[in-house]
C-alpha positions as CSV (number, residue, x, y, z in Angstrom):
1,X,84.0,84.4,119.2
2,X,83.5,87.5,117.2
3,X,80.5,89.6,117.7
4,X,81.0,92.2,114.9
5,X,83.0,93.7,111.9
6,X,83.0,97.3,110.9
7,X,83.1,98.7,107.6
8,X,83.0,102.3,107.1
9,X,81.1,102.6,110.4
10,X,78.5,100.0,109.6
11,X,77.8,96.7,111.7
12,X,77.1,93.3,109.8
13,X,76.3,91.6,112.7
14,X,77.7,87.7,113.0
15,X,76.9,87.0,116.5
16,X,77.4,83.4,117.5
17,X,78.9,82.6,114.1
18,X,82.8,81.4,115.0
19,X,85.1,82.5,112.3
20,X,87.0,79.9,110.3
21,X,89.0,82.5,108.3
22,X,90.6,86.3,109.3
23,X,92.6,88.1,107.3
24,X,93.2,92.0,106.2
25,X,93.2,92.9,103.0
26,X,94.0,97.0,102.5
27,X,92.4,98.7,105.7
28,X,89.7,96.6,106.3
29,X,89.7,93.3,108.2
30,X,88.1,90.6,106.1
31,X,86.3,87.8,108.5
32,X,84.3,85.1,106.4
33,X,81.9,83.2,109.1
34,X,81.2,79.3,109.0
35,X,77.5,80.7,108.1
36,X,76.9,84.3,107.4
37,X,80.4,84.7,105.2
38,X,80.9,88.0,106.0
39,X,83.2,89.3,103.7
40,X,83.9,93.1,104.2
41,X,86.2,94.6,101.8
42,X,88.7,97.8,101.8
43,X,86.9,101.5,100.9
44,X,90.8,102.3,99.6
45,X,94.1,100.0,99.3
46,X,95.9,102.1,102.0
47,X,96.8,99.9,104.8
48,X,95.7,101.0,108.3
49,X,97.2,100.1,111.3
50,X,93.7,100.7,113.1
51,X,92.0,98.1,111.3
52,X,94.1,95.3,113.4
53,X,92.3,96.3,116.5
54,X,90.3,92.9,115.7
55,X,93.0,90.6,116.4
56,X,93.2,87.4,114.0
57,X,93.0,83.8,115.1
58,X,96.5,83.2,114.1
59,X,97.9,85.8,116.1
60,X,95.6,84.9,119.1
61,X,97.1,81.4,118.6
62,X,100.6,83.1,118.7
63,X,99.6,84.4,121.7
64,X,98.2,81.2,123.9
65,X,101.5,78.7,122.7
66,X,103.8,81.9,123.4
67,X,105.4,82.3,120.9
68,X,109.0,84.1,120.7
69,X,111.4,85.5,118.7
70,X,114.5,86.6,118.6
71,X,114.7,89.6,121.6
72,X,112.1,88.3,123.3
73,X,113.8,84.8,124.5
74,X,113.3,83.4,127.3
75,X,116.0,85.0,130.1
76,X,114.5,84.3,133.3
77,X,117.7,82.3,134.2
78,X,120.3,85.3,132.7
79,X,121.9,87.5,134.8
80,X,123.5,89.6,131.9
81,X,127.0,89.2,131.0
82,X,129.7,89.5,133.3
83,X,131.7,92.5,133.8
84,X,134.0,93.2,130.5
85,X,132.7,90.5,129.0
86,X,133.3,90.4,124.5
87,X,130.2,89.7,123.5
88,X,130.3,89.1,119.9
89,X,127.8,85.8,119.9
90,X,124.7,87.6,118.6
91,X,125.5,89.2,115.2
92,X,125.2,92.9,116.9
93,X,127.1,96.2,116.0
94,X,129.1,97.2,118.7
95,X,129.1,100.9,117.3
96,X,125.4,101.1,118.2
97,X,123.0,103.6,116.9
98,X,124.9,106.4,114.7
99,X,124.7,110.0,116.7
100,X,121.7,111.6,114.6
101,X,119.9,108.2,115.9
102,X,120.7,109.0,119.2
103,X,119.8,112.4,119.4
104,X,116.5,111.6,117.7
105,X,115.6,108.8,119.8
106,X,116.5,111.2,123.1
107,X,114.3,114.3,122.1
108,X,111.2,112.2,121.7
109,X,111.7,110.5,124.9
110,X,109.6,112.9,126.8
111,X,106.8,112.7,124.5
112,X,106.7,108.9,124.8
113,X,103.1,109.0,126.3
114,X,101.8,109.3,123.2
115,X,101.4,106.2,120.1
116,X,102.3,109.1,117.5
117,X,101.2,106.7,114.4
118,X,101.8,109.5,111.9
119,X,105.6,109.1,112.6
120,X,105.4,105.5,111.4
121,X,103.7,106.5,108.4
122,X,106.4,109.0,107.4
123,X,109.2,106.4,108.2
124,X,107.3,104.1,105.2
125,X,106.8,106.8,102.9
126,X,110.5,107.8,103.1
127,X,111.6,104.0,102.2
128,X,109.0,103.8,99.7
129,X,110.7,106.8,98.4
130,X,114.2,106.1,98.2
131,X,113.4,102.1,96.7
132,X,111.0,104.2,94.6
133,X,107.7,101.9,95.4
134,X,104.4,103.0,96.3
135,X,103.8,103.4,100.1
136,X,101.4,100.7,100.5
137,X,104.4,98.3,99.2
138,X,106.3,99.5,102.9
139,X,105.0,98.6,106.4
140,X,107.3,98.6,109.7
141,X,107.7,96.6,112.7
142,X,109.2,95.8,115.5
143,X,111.7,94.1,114.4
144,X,111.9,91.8,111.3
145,X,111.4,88.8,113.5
146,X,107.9,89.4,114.1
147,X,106.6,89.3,109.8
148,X,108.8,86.1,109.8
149,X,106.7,84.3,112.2
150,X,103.4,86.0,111.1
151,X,104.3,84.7,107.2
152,X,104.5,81.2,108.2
153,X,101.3,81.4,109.6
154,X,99.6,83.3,106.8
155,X,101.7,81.3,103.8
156,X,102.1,77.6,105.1
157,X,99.8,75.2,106.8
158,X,99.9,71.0,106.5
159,X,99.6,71.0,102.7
160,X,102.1,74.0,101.9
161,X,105.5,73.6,103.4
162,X,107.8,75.8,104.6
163,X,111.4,75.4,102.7
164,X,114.8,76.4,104.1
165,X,118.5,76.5,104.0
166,X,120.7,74.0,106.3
167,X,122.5,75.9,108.0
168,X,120.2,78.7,107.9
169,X,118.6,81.1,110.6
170,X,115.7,78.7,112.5
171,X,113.5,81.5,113.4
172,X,110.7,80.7,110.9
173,X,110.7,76.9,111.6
174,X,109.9,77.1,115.1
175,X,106.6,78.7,114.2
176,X,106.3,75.5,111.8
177,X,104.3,73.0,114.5
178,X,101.9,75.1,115.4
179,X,100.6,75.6,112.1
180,X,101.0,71.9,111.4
181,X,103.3,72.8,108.5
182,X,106.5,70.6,107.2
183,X,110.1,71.5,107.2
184,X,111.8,71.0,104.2
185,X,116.1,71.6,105.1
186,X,118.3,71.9,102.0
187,X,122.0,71.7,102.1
188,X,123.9,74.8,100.9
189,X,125.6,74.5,97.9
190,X,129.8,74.2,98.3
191,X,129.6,77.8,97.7
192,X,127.9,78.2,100.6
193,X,124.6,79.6,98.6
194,X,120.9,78.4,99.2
195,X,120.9,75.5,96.4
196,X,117.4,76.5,95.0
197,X,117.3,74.2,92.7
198,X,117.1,71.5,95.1
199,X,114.7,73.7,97.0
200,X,112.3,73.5,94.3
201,X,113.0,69.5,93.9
202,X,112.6,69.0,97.4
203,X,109.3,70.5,98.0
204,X,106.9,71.0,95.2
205,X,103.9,71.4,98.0
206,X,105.8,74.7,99.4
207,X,103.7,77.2,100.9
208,X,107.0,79.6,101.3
209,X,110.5,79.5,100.4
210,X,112.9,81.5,102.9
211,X,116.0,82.7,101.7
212,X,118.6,84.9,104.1
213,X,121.4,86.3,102.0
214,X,123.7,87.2,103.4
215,X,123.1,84.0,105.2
216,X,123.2,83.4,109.1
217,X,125.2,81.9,109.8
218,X,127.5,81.5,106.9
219,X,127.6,84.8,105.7
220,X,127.6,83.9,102.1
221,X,125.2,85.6,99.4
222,X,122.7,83.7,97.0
223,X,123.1,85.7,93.6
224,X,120.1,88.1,92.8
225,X,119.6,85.6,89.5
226,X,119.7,81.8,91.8
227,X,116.5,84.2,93.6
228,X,115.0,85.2,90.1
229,X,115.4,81.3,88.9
230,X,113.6,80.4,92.5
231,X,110.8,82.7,92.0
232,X,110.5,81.9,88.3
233,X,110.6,78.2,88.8
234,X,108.4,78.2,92.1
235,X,104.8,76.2,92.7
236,X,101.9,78.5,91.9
237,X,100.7,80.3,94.9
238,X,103.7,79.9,96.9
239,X,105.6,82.5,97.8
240,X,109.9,83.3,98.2
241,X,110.9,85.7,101.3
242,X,114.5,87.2,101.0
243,X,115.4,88.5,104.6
244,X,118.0,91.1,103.6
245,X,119.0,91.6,107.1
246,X,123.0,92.0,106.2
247,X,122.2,93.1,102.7
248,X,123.9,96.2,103.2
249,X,127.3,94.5,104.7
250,X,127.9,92.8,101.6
251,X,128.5,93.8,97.7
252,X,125.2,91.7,96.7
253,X,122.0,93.0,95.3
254,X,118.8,93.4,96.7
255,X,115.7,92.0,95.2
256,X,113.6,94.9,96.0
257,X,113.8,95.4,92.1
258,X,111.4,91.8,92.2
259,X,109.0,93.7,94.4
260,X,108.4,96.3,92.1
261,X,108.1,94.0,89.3
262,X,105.0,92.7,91.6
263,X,106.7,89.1,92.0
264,X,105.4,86.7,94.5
265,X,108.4,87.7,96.6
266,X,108.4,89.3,100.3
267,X,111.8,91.4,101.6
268,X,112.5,91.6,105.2
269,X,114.8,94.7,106.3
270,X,116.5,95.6,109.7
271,X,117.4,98.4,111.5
272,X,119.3,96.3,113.8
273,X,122.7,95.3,111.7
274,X,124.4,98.4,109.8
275,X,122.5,100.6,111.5
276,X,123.2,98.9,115.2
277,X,119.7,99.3,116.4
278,X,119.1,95.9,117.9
279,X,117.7,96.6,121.1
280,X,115.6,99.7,120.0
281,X,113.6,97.3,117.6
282,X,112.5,98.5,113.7
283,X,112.3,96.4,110.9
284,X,110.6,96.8,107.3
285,X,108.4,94.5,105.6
286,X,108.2,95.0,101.3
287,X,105.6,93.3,99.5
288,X,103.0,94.1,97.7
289,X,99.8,94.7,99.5
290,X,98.1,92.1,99.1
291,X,100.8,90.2,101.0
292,X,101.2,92.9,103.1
293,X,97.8,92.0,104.4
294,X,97.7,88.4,104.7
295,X,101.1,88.8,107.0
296,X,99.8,91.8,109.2
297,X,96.2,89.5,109.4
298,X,98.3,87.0,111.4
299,X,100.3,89.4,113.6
300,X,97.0,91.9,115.3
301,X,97.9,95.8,115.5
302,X,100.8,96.7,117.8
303,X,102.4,100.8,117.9
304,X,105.3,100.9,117.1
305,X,108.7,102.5,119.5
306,X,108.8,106.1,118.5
307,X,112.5,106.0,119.3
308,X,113.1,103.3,117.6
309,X,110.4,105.3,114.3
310,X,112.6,108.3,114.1
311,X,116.1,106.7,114.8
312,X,115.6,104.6,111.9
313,X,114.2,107.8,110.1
314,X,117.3,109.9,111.1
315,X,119.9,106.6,109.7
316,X,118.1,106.8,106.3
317,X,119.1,110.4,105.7
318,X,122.5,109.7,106.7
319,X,123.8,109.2,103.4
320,X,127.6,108.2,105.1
321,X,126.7,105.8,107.3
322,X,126.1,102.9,105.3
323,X,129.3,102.5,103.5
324,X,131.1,104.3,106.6
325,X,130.2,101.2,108.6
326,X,130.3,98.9,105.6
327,X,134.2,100.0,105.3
328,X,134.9,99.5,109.0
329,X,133.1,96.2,109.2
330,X,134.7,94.4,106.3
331,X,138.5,95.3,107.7
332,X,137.6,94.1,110.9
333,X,136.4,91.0,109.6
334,X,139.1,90.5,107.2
335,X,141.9,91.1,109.8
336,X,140.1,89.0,111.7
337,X,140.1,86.5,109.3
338,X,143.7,86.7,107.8
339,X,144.8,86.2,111.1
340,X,142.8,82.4,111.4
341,X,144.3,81.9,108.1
342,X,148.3,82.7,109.2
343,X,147.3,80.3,112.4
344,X,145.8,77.6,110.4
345,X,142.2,78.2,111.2
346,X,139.5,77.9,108.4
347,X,136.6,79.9,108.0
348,X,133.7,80.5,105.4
349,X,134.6,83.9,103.3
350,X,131.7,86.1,104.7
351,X,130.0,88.8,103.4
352,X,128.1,90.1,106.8
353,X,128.8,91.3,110.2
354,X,130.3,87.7,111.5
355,X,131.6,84.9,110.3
356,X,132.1,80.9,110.5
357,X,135.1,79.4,111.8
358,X,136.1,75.6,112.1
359,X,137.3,75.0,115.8
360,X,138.6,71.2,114.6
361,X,136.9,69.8,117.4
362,X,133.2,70.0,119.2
363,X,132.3,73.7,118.8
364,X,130.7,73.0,121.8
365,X,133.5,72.7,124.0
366,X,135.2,75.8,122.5
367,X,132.1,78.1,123.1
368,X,132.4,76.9,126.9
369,X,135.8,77.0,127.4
370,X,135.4,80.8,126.1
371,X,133.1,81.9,128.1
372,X,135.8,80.8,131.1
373,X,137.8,83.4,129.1
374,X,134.9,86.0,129.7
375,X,134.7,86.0,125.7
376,X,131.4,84.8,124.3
377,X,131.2,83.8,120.8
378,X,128.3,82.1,118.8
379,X,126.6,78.9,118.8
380,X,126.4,75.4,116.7
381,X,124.3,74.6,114.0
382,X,124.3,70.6,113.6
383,X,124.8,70.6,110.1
384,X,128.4,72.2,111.0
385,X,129.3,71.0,113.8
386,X,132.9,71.6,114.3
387,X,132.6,75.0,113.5
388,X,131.7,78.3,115.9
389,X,130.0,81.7,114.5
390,X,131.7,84.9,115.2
391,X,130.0,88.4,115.3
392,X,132.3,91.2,114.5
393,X,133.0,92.8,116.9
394,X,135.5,96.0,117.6
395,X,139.2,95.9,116.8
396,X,140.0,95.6,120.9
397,X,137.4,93.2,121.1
398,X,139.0,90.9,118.4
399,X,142.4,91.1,119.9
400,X,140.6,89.7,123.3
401,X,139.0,86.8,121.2
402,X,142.2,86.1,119.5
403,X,144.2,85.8,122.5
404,X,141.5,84.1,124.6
405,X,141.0,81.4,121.3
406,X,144.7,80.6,121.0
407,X,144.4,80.0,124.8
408,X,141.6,77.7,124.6
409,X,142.9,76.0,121.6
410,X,146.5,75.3,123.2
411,X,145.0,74.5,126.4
412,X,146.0,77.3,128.9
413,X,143.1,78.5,130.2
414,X,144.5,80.4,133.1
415,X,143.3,83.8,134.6
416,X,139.4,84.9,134.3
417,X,136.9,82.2,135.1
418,X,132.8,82.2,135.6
419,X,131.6,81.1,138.7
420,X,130.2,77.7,139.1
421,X,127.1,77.6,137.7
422,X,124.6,75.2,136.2
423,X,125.6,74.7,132.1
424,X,123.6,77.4,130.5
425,X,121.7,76.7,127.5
426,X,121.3,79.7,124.9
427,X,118.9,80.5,122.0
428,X,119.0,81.2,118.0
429,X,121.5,84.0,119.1
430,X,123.0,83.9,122.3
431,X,120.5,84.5,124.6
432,X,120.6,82.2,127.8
433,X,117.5,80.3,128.5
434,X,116.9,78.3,131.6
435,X,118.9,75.3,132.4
């Protein structure tokens, strides 16, 4: 029950009132009451972390049916890989942070007692700067898992669906039953794009439309114009995310540019792809504030990693290491890829840091049989169900998976086994979870 708001160091008092409604709106928490309606509004547009010290409902909610994402699976029953294990089933970057990240993220290790908020804020202002927006259009997180979940919550409910690709990333519609809200799946196109014209056919009630281009799994881009027809062409109020996680893989465009133009559109950035920051957590939310708001309202106030704040700030000025690890990633890939070809394997032409390849049989059975090999690869997605994803990984680990694959595929699956164990089962990307 909430006992208070603040504003500007006053009170308004709603004792016993229980809140139907909580959301932020610039750096003030906006509660409306069943009776009193308390509605306290923003001195300045400047978002403040502080003000999510009053944790909303939704996030509360979050909390009690635990809710996870991504890194924070359950892996209770995981004992980590085994020894030399190729792990290139979770879309990582086997290069790891670049060396100014490192050093960055070391010398602030010992000063890790301390939140250090302002480093945040410079992280924001520097993207802001570089996509040339204003800094209340940038806020970070842990992770771009995190906004994902906390958008669902804040854009869709029972009478404003929540609209997706098939196959797509499934992140967002496992926050879908708590809120009640309908899953709309649509088909790619044969290109392997989000079809958003069926998207718009297939759900006129959405609440939020969730493109990921480059796509996971396929890898394939959805052209900056199919996104400008999809926001054009969308139901009032509703509202398209882009989750740019691979954007900078691929020769596509970002849609940052429909940000600025004050669109109803949301990006979602990653430090964990080209920049191989997966396990230190940092992603980027762009929006205009007033989204900004309604998805931070859903998620409370959390500090951020400083070594995860300043190794992302040290990648940005790095002007080389974007296209250096763009370069590296697409031969990999593509030698990767010719070599299916020559050995009469098909695959989807990617655009991102893995890839989708048709095993001709179960996928099932071929991830198993690979991780005999002590090679673990990706999982299934129904709607493709003969066909495995494939991180990249580095040049020797490709050789292992090639040699390791033709084993499995022709049957010998001599030499390095797994124990006997119970059959695993794993998450949205790779991560074991209890059998």
């Amino acid at each position: 029950m909430l006992q208070a708001a603040w504003n500007g160091g006053k009170q308004d008092g709603c004792s016993g009132h229980p809140p139907e409604r909580r959301r932020c709106e610039g750096d003030q928490t906006v509660v409306t009451c069943t009776k009193s309606g308390v509605n306290l509004m923003p001195s300045n547009s400047i978002f403040s972390r502080r003000s999510f010290m009053q944790i909303s409902a939704a996030a509360s909610a979050m909390a009690a049916f635990k809710i996870v994402h991504e890194p924070m699976a359950v892996r209770a029953a995981w004992q980590g890989y085994p020894s030399g294990a190729v792990r290139i089933d979770s879309n990582e970057n086997p290069l790891g942070p670049s060396a100014t990240a490192r050093e960055a993220a070391s010398a602030i290790v010992a000063d890790g007692g301390r939140y250090d908020d302002d480093l945040t804020g410079k992280l924001e202002a520097l993207v802001a700067g570089q996509y040339e927006l204003k800094p209340d259009y940038v806020h970070a997180y842990a992770g771009s898992s995190s906004p994902l979940s906390y958008a669902v919550f804040a854009l869709t409910s029972a009478k404003k669906s929540y609209v997706t690709a098939d196959p797509g990333y499934e992140l967002g519609m496992m926050a879908c039953p708590f809120s009640g809200t309908r899953v709309v799946k649509v088909p790619l196109t044969k290109t392997y794009a989000h079809d958003v014209k069926a998207m718009l056919a297939q759900a006129p009630d959405a609440g939020l439309f969730y493109v990921c281009t480059p796509n996971n799994p396929t890898g394939t881009m959805t052209s900056h114009s199919e996104i400008e027809y999809l926001v054009e062409h969308k139901p009032k109020g509703s509202v398209v995310m882009v989750d740019e996680a691979y954007i900078h893989f691929s020769d596509g465009t970002s849609v940052i540019d429909l940000v600025k133009a004050n669109k109803d559109v949301i990006v979602l950035l990653t430090f964990s792809k080209i920049y191989g920051m997966a396990g230190l957590r940092c992603g980027l939310v762009i929006a205009r504030p007033d989204l900004q708001t309604k998805i931070a309202g859903h998620g409370g106030w959390s500090a951020m990693p400083t070594t995860a704040v300043v190794a992302a700030t040290a990648s940005l000025q790095d002007a080389q290491l974007v296209p250096e690890r763009k370069r590296i990633n697409t031969e990999i890939r593509e030698q990767a890829c010719q070599w299916l070809a020559s050995n009469g394997y098909s695959y989807v032409p990617s655009q991102a840091n893995h890839f989708m390849m048709d095993v001709k049989r179960p996928a099932k059975e071929v991830i198993d049989a690979m991780q005999k090999q002590n090679v673990f690869i990706g999982r299934v997605w129904p709607a493709m169900p003969t066909s495995v994803r494939i991180s990249v990984g580095t040049p020797a680990e490709m050789e292992q998976f090639q040699a390791a694959f033709l084993r499995v595929m022709n049957g010998r699956t001599v030499g390095w086994s797994l124990p006997e164990a119970k059959p695993r089962r794993r998450n949205l990307d790779g991560f074991v979870l209890p059998a």
